[in-house]
N, C-alpha and C positions, 0 to 999 in steps of 0.2 A: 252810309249807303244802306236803305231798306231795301229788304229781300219781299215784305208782306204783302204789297200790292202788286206783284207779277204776276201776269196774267198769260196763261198755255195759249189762249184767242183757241182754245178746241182743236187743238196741231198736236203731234207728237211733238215735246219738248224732250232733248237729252238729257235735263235736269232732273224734270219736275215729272211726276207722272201724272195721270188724270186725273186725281184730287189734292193737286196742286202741293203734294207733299216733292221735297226733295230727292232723288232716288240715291241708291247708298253708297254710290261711288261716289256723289258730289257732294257729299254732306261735308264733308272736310274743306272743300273749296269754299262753301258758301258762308260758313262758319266765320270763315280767316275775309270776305269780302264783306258780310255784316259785320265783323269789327271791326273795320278803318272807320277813322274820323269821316267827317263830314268834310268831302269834296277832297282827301285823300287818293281816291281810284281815281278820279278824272285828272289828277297832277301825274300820278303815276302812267296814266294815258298819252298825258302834255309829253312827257318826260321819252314813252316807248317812242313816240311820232317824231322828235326833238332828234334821237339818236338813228333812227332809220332816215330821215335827211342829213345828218353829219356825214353815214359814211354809204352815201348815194346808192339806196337801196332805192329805186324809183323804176318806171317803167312808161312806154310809148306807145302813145295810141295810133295807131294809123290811121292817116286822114285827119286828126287833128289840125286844124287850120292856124293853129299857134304853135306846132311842133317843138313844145317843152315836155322833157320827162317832169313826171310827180313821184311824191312819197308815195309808196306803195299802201293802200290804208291795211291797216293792220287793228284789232279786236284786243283788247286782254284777256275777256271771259275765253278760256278755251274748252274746246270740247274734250268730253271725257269717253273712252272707248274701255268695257272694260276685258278682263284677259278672256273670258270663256267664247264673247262676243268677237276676238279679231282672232283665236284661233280660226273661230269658223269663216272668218273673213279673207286671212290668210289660204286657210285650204284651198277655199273656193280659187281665188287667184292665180294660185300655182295650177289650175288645174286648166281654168281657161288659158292662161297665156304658154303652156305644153299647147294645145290644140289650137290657138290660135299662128302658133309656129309651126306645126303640122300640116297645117292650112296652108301657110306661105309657103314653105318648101312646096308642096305639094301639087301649087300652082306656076311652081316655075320648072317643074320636072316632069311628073307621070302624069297629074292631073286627073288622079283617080278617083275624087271628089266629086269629079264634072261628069266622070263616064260614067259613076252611079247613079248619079242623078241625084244628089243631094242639095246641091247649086246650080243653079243653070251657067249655061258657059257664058250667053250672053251678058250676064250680068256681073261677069267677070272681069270679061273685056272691054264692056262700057265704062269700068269703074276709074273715076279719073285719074286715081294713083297704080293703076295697072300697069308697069313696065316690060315690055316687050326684051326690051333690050339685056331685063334681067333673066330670063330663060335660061337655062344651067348652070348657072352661076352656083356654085358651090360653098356658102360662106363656112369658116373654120368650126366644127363641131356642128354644124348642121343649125344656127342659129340664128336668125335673122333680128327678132325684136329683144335688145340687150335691153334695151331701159324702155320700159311701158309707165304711163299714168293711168289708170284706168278710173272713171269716176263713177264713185257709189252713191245711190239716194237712199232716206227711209224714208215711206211714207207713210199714209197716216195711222194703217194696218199696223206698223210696226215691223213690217219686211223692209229689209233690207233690196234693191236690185241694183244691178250694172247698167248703168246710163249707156256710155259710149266708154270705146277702149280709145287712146293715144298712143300711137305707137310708133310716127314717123319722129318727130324730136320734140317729147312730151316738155316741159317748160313747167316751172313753180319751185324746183325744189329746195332753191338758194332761199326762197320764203319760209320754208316748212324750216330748215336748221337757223336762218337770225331769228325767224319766231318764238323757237326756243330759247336760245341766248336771252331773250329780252324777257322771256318769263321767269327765267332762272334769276334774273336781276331782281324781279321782281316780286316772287312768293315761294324762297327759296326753302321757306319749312314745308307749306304744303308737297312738294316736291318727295321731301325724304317720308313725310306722314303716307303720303299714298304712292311711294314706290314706282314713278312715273318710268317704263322702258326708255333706252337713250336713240336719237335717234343723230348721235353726232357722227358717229362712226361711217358714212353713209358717202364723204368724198373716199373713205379708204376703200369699201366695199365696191365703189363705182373702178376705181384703179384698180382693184383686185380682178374685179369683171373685166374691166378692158386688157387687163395681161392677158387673164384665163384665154382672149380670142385671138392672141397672138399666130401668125403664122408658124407652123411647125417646124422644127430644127433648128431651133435659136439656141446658138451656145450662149448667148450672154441676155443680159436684162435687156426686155424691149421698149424700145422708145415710142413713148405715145404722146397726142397731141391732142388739143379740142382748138376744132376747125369753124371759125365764125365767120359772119357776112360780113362784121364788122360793126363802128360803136354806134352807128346809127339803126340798127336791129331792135325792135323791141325789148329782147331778153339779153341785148349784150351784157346789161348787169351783171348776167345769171354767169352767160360764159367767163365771164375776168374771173368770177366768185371761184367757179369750180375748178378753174384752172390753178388758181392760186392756190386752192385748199388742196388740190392733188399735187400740187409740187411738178406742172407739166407744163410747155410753153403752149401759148395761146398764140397760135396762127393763123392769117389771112390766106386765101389764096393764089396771091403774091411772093409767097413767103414759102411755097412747094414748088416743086419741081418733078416731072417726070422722064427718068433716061432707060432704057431696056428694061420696063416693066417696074421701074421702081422706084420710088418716093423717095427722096431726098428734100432735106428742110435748109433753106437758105441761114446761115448763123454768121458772127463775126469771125468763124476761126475755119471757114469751108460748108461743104455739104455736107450734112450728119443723114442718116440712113431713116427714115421711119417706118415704125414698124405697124401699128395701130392709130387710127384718125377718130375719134366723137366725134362726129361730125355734127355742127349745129345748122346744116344749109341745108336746104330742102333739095331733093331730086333733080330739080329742075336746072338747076343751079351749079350742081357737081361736079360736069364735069361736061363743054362744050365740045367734046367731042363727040359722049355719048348721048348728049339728052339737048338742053335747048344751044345752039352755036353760037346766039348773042349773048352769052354768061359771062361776066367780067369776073363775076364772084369767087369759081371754081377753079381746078386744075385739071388742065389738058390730061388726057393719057391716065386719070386716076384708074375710071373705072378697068378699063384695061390689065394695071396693075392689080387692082383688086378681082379680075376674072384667072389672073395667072397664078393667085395664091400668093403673090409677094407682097400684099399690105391686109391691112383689117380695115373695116370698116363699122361703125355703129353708129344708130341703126343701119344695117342692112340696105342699100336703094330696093326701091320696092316693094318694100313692107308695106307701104301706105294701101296697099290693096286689103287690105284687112280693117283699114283704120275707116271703109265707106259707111255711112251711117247707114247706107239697104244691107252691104254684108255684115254688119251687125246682128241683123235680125236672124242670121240663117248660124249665128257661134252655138246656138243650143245644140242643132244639128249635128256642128264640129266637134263639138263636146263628145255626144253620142256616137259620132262617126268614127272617130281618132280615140276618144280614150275610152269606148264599150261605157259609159257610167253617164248617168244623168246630171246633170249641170248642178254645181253645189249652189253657185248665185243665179239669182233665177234674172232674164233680161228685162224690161219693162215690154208691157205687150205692144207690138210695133204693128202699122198697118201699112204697108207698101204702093203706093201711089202707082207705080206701073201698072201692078196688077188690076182688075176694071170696078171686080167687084169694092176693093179696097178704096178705090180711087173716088167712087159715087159714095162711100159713105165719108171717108172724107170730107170730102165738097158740100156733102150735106147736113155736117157738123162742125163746121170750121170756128163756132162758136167757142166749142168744151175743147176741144184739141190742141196740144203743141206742134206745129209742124216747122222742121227742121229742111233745110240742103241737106244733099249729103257730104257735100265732102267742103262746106262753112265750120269753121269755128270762132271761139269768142265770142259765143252770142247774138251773131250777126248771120245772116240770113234764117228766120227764126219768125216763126208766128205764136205768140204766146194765146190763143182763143179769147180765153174766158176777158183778159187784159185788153184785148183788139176794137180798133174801131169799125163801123160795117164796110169803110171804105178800104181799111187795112185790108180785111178780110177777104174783098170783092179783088184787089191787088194781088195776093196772094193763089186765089183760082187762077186767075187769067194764068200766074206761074205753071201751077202744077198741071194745068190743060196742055200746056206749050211742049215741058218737059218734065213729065210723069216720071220719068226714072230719076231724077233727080233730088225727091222729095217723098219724107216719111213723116209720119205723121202717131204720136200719140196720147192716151190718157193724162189729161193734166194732172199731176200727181202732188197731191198734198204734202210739200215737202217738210220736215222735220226742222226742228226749231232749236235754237241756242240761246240764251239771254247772251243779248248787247250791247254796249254801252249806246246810248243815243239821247243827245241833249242831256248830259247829267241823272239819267235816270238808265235803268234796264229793262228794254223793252226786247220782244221775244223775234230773232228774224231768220230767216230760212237760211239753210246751209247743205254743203253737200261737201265730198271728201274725195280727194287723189291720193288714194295710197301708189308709192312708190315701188317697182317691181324689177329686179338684175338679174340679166341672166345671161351666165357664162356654163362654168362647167355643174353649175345646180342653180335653180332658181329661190333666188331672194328676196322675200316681201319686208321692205322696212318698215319695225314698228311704228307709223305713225301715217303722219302725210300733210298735205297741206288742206287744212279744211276752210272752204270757200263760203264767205258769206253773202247775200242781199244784202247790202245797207238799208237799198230803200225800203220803205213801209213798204208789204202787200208785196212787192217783186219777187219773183223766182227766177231770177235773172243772176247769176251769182257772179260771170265774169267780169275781170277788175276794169274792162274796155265799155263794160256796161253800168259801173256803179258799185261795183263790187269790191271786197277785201277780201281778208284771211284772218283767221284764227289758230292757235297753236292747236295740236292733237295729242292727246295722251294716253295713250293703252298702256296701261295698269297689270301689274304684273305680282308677284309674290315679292317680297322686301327682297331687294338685292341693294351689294352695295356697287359702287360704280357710276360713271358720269351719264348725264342725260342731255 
């Protein structure tokens, strides 16, 4: 495998720098991948692809009109982060997702946010994941968003920014740990040469979190649960994964029960008591008493028990109010607002289609622009400009005319580069990165994350329902010893 004819195509590459020299975290990776034989890495490829269909690491596209899961495509080249780079990554995280949980409480209590005028209210309460119904609700230690994804780009500057936060039930991370495993198979000296941080620890750290929000005055250990739609769900893969790696049963909504305020788990030897729920089902769905009443999925009486303090819940119902791609644009604010300090990761500049001024320019650059829904993900409702056709384009107006508050819009951003394996060669294709974020009684950013690739040529398109995979992630650390 030649390294010689790869080409940056004028992108920030995380390899390579501007004159195409290696940068010096990767010099030990590329080393160890120019000396395999010829067509060596592509068996070693055969071989990763081979073992993620053995033990059903696959995933569902909705609306598929042949409704089979696939292998999850997955990369070997993985990206390298290194340690000075994800402290500052790190910081920034912990700082945004403190203030973007300041935000949510803050929107379900005093709403002191609103009266200063730093959000408008309207845009609060149009927000599709607004829950009314969660208004006082007190969750345990003040917490709402336990497990966040938040996705970061670099572009072509060399800045890093903060795309969108995830924060209702962020999904990938069953990817980010077999990704590991299958490198570890794979380049297990590079490994110990560049002192890779572990990122296995990460179902303990999740259980750890989910105790830390147990309800108060538990004399004994708390019984916790990850609550799924079931196996026809896109990421039920993820739920069995995490379920099992935590040592917790994996429940249906079937399978709860609610009697004076309190969650009981149907088992073969009676009702067992729970105490904490992961819940992997979306708001809507949680609980037909409190939110939609045709929900099969849910359990009656949850929310109830979770507003009387006698379960936990994660996430939080209602979080999704933070997760609107318009209140995105106003976290810098939050930042400022809530923690007095200016935003460590800086947002992508957003232009807000409600607004008139925003909305005509818009409209009148629909060419160079990304414009996004706001509250779509996977890729899907999404105008890529500069990639658009003028009918696409012409399709997309008539939207944002219709409903203006529903759609943002910005700079198409030169995303940053990874070599890929593509056709037996390495060619250079866009990527972006979800680091992983827990928070119970302190917030914890796990070193690594799932980084998202473009397979296709030219696509900034990274999600797996669009053509996308993954790559492992490695931030680099001072030699330690210990698993990774």
């Amino acid at each position: 495998m030649t390294l010689t004819d790869y080409d940056t195509g004028g992108f920030h590459d995380e390899m390579f720098d501007a004159t195409g020299h290696p940068r010096p975290e990767a010099q030990l990776l590329l080393d160890t991948i120019g000396a395999l034989g010829d067509g060596q890495l592509e068996r070693c490829q055969q071989a990763a692809e081979r073992i993620l269909l053995q033990l059903g690491i696959t995933f569902n596209v909705y609306g598929d009109s042949a409704g089979v899961e696939r292998p999850f495509p997955f990369d070997l080249v993985p990206r390298i982060v290194t340690s000075a780079e994800w402290e500052w990554i790190e910081r920034g995280l912990r700082q945004r997702i403190h203030a973007l949980n300041a935000f949510i409480n803050d929107i379900y209590h005093e709403q002191k946010i609103i009266k200063d005028g730093i959000v408008p209210e309207e845009i609060v309460r149009s927000a599709a994941f607004y829950r009314p119904q969660c208004i006082g609700i007190n969750p345990p230690k003040g917490v709402w968003c336990h497990i966040t994804g938040s996705d970061l780009v670099r572009h072509g500057d060399g800045q890093i920014y903060i795309l969108e936060d995830n924060l209702r039930v962020p999904s990938g991370v069953s990817y980010m740990l077999e990704n590991r495993d299958l490198m570890k198979r794979t380049f297990p000296q590079v490994f110990e040469g560049l002192s890779v941080r572990p990122v296995f620890e990460y179902p303990s750290l999740l259980l750890r979190t989910l105790e830390e929000i147990a309800p108060a005055g538990l004399t004994t250990k708390p019984v916790v649960v990850l609550l799924t739609p079931g196996m026809y769900n896109s990421a039920y893969f993820e739920h069995s994964y995490l379920a099992q790696k935590m040592g917790i049963p994996l429940v249906e909504g079937r399978d709860l029960v609610v009697e004076d305020n309190t969650v009981w788990m149907r088992t073969t030897k009676g009702l067992r008591r729970v105490h904490v729920i992961y819940r992997r089902i979306d708001d809507d769905f949680l609980d037909p008493e409190a939110f939609r009443p045709d929900s099969m999925l849910g359990v009656p009486g949850l929310v109830s028990a979770y507003r009387a303090g006698r379960v936990s819940l994660a996430n939080a119902p209602g979080n999704g109010v933070a997760d609107d791609k318009v209140m995105y644009s106003y976290v810098p604010d939050m930042i400022r607002y809530y923690e007095g300090e200016d935003p460590i990761i800086p947002n992508v500049p957003t232009f807000l289609c409600w607004r008139d001024t925003d909305r005509q320019h818009v409209l009148q650059n629909l060419e160079t622009l990304v414009v996004k829904s706001a509250n779509e993900a996977g890729g899907y409702g999404m105008l890529v400009g500069p990639q658009s056709t003028a009918a696409e384009r012409a399709a997309f107006a008539e939207k944002i005319i219709a409903e203006p508050r529903n759609y943002i819009a910005q700079p198409t951003l030169a995303l940053s580069r990874v070599p890929t394996l593509i056709d037996h060669q390495l060619e250079g294709r866009h990527v972006d990165l979800r680091p992983y974020i827990l928070y119970g009684d302190d917030i914890r950013v796990v070193p690594g994350g799932l980084t998202r690739v473009a397979l296709r040529k030219g696509s900034l398109v990274v999600n797996s329902s669009q053509g996308g995979g993954s790559k492992d992630t490695w931030v680099l650390s001072a030699p330690t010893r210990g698993k990774a």
